[in-house]
C-alpha positions as CSV (number, residue, x, y, z in Angstrom):
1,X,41.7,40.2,-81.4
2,X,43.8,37.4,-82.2
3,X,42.0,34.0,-82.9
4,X,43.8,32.4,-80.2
5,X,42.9,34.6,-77.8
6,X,39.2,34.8,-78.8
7,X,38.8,31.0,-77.8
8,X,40.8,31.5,-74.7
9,X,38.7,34.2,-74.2
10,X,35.4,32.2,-75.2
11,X,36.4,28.8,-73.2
12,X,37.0,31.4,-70.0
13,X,33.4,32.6,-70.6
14,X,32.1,28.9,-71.2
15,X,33.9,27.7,-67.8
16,X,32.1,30.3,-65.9
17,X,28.8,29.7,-67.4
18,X,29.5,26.2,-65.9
19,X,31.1,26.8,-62.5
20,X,28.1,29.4,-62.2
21,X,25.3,26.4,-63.9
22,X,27.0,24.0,-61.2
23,X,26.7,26.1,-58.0
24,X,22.9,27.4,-59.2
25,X,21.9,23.4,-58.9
26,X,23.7,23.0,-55.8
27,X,22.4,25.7,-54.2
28,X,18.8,24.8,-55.5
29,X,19.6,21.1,-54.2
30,X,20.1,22.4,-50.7
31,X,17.2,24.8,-51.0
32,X,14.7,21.6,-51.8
33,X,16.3,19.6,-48.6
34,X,18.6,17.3,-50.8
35,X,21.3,17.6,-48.3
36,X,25.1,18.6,-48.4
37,X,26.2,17.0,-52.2
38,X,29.6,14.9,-51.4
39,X,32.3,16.2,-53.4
40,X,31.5,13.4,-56.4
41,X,28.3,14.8,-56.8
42,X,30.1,18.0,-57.3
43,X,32.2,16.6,-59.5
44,X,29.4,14.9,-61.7
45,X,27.3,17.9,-61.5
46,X,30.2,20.1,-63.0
47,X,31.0,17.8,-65.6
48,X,27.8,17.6,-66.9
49,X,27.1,21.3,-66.8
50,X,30.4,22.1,-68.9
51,X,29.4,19.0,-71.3
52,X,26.3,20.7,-72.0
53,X,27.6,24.0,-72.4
54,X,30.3,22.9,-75.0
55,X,27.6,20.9,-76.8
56,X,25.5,24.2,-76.8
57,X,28.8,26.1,-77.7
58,X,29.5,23.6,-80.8
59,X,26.6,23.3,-82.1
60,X,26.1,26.9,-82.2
61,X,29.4,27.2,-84.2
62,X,28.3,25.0,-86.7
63,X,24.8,26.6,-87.1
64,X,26.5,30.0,-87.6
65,X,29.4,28.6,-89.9
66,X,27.1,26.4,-91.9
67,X,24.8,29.7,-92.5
68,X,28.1,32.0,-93.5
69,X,29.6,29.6,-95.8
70,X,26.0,28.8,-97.6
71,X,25.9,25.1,-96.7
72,X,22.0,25.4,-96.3
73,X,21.5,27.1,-99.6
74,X,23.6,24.1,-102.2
75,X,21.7,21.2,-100.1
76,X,19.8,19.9,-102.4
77,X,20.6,21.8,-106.0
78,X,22.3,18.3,-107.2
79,X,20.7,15.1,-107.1
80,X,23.1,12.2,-105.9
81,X,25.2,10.4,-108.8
82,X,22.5,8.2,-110.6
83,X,19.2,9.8,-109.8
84,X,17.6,11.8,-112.5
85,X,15.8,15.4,-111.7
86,X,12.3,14.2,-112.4
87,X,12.3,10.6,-110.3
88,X,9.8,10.9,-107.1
89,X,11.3,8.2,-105.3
């Protein structure tokens, strides 16, 4: 599958996850006698869903990149420019 098509792909997934996360709280909000949310609440809730899944998303990405390219393994082979080896500071 083409790259671009994977993200399109992966962002369709991600907005569903979202829309689904969104009408889950709404429904629970009703369920616990919060009342009808007006459509700014909707709005908010949504928003804040899909922020947290493309945070989730991200950070995920980086994780997995950082662990395929072997970020983890060179941090900390080479001390920073004028810092011997041996020093315990």
């Amino acid at each position: 599958m083409a790259r671009p098509l994977r993200v399109l792909r992966n962002l369709l997934i991600a907005g569903l996850i979202a829309g689904g996360g969104a009408a889950a709280v709404g429904f629970a909000w009703r369920m616990i006698g919060g009342g009808a949310l007006p459509m700014h609440g909707w709005i908010a809730l949504t928003l804040g869903v899909a922020g947290t899944v493309a945070l989730a998303w991200a950070l995920m990405a980086l994780a997995f990149r950082s662990d395929r390219e072997g970020w983890d393994a060179r941090a900390g082979v080479t001390p920073p420019p004028g810092v011997s080896p041996d020093d315990d500071r």
